[in-house]
C-alpha positions as CSV (number, residue, x, y, z in Angstrom):
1,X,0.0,0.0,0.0
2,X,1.6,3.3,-1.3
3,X,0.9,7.0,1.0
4,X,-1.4,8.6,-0.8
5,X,-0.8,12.6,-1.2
6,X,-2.9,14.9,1.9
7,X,-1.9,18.4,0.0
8,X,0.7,19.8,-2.1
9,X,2.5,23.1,-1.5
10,X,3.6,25.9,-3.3
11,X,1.9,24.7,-6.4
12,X,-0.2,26.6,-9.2
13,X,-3.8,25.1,-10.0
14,X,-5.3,25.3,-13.5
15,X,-8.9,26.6,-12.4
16,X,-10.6,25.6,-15.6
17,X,-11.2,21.8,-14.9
18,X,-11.0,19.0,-17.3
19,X,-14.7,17.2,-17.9
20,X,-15.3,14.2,-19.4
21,X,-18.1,11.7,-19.6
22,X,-21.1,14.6,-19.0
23,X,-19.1,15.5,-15.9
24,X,-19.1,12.1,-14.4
25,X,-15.1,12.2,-14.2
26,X,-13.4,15.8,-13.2
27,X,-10.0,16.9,-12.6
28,X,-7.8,20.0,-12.3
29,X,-4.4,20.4,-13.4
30,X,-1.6,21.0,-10.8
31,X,1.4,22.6,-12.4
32,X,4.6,22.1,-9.8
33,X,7.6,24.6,-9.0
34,X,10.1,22.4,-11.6
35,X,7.2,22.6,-14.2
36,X,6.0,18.8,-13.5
37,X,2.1,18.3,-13.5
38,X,-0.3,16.0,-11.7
39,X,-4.0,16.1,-11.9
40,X,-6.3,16.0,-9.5
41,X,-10.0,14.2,-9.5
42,X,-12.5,12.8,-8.8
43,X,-14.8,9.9,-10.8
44,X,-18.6,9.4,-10.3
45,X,-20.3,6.1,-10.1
46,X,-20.2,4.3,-13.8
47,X,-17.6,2.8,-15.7
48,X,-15.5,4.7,-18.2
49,X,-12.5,4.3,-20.7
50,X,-9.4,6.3,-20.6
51,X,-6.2,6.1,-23.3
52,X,-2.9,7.5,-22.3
53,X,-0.3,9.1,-23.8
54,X,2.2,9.4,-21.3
55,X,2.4,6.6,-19.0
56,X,0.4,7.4,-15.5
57,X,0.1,6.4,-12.1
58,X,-3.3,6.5,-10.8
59,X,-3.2,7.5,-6.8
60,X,-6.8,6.7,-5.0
61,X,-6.8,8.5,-2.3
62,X,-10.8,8.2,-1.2
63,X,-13.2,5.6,-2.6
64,X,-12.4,2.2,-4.1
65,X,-12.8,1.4,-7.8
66,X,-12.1,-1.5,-10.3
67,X,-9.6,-1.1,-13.1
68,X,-8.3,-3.5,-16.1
69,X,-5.1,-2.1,-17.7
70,X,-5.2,-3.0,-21.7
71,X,-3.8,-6.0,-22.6
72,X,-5.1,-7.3,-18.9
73,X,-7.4,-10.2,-18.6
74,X,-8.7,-9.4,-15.0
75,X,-10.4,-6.4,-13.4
76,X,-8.0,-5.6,-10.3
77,X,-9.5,-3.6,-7.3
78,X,-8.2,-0.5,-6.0
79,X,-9.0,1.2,-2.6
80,X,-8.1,4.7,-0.8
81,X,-4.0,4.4,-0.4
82,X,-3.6,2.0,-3.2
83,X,-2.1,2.6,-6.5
84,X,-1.9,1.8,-10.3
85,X,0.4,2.3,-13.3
86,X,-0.7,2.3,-16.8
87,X,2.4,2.8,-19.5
88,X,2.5,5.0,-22.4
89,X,0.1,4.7,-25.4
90,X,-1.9,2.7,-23.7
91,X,-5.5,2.6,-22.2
92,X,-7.3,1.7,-19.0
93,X,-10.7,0.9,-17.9
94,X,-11.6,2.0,-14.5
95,X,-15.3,1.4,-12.8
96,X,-16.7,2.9,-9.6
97,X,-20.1,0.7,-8.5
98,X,-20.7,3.7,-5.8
99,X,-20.2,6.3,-4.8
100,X,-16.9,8.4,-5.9
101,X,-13.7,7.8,-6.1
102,X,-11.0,10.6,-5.8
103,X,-7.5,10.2,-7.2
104,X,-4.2,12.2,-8.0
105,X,-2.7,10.9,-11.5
106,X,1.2,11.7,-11.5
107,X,2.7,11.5,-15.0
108,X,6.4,9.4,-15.6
């Protein structure tokens, strides 16, 4: 089990968030000091499909959710304090059954 971010400091915040899925999954950029950038989010109840470009590593820090990395034959479950890495040019697919799941995605 990884420790999952509480806050970052000294950080600019892109206040014009990032919407997908008719606002079911939300996040805001956060652009650090040495110009690296994380998001920040949250992802409503449903089951959605994401493709990366960059590989990613998917913090939850509240909420559980299921995910199945491409190329994966299993759903694998992920809880507050747990992470996931998906590699470059790639894609995932993540599910919430309830409620929502918040999560800070850090980009390698």
């Amino acid at each position: 089990m990884s420790v999952s971010p509480v806050q970052f400091d000294q950080v600019s915040v892109i206040c014009k968030a990032n919407v997908y899925f008719d606002g079911k999954v939300v996040s805001h950029a956060v652009i650090f000091h040495d110009g690296s950038k994380k998001t920040i989010g949250l992802i409503y109840a449903g089951s959605y499909t994401f493709n990366t470009c960059a590989a990613e590593k998917m913090e939850i820090i509240a909420g559980d959710c299921k995910v199945k990395i491409k190329g994966d034959s299993e759903w694998k479950s992920y809880s507050a304090g747990t992470a996931f890495c998906v590699p470059a040019e790639s894609a995932f697919d993540i599910s919430v059954e309830g409620g929502i799941a918040e999560y800070v995605c850090s980009y390698c």
